[in-house]
C-alpha positions as CSV (number, residue, x, y, z in Angstrom):
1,X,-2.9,-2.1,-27.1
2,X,-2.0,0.2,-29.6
3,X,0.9,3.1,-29.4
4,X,0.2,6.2,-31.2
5,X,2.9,8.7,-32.4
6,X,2.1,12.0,-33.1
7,X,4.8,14.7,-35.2
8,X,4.3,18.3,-34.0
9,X,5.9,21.3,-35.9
10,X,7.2,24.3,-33.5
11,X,5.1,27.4,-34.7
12,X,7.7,29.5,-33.6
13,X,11.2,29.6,-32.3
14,X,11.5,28.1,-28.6
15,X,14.7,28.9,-27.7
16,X,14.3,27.4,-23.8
17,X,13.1,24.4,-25.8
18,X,16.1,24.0,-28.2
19,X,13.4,24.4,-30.8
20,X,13.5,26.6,-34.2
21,X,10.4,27.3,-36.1
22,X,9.2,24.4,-38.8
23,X,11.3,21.9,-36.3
24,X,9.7,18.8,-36.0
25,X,9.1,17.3,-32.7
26,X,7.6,14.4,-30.5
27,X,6.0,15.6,-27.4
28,X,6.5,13.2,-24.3
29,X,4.1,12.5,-21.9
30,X,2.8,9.8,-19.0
31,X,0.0,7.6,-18.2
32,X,-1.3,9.9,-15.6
33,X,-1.7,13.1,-18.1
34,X,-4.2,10.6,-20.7
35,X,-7.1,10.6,-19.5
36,X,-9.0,7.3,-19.1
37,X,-5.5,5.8,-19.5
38,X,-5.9,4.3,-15.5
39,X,-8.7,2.3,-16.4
40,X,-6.9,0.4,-19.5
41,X,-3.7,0.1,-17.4
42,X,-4.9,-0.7,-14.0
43,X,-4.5,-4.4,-13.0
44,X,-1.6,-5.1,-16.0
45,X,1.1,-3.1,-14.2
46,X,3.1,-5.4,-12.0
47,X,3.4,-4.3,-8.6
48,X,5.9,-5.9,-6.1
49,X,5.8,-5.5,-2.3
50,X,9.0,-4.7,-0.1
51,X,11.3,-8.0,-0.1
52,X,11.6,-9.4,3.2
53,X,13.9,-12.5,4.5
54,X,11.3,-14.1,4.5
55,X,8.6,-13.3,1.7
56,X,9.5,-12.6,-2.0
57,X,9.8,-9.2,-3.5
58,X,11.4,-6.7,-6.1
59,X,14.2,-9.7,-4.7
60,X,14.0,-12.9,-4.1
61,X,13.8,-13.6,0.3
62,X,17.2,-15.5,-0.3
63,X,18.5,-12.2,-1.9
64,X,17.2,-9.9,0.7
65,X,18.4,-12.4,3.3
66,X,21.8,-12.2,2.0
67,X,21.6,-8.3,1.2
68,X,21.0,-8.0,5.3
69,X,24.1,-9.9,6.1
70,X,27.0,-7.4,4.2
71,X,28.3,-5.6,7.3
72,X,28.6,-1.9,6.2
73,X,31.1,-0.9,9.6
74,X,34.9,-1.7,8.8
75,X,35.5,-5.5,9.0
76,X,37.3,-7.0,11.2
77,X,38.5,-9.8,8.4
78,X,37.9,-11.0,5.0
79,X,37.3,-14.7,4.5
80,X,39.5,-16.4,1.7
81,X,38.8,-20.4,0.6
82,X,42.2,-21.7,-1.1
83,X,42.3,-24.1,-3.4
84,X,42.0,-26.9,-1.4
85,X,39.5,-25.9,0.4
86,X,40.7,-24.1,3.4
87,X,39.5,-21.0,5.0
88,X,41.8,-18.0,5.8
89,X,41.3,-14.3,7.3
90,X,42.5,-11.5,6.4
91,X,42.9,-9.1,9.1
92,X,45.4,-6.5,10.0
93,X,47.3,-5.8,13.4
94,X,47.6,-2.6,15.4
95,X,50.0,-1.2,13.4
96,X,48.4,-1.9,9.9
97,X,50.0,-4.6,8.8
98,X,48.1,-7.6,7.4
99,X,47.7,-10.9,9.0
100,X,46.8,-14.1,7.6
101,X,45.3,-16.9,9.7
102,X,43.7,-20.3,9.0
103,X,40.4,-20.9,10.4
104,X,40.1,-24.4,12.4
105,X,37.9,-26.5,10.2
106,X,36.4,-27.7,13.5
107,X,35.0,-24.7,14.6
């Protein structure tokens, strides 16, 4: 496929258009205002169906999967791994002061 560019030349001044006259310019357009363009184009344009948890989008399932889990109401505690492996939760008490605790690694 071939791309054609075409140089116009405003024939007068177009002030609404930031144009004076003699200015050159490059008009912009889309596929839908060529016509015939649909026919050429059809079937090369990728198209992607909704991502699902479990079937392969614009995002991969595991993405969307993990998307749906981020919890968009206020948390009730972060998770931290230290560096030796063990989990702790951030929280915070009544009064707003944070609280640290270490998860059980049995459950």
């Amino acid at each position: 496929m071939s791309t054609k560019i075409i140089q116009l030349e405003a024939r007068a001044d177009h002030s609404d258009l930031n144009l004076a006259k003699g200015e050159p310019y490059y008009p912009a357009t889309s596929a839908d205002a060529v016509k015939g363009l649909d026919k050429v184009v059809e079937g090369k344009a990728v198209k992607y169906d909704p991502a699902t948890e479990t079937a392969d989008g614009l995002m991969t399932a595991a993405d969307k999967k993990k998307l749906n889990e981020i919890k968009i109401e206020p948390l009730e505690g972060l998770r931290f791994k230290s560096p030796d492996g063990s989990i702790f939760v951030l929280s915070v008490d009544n009064e707003g002061e944070p609280v640290f605790t270490k998860e059980d690694k049995n459950g």
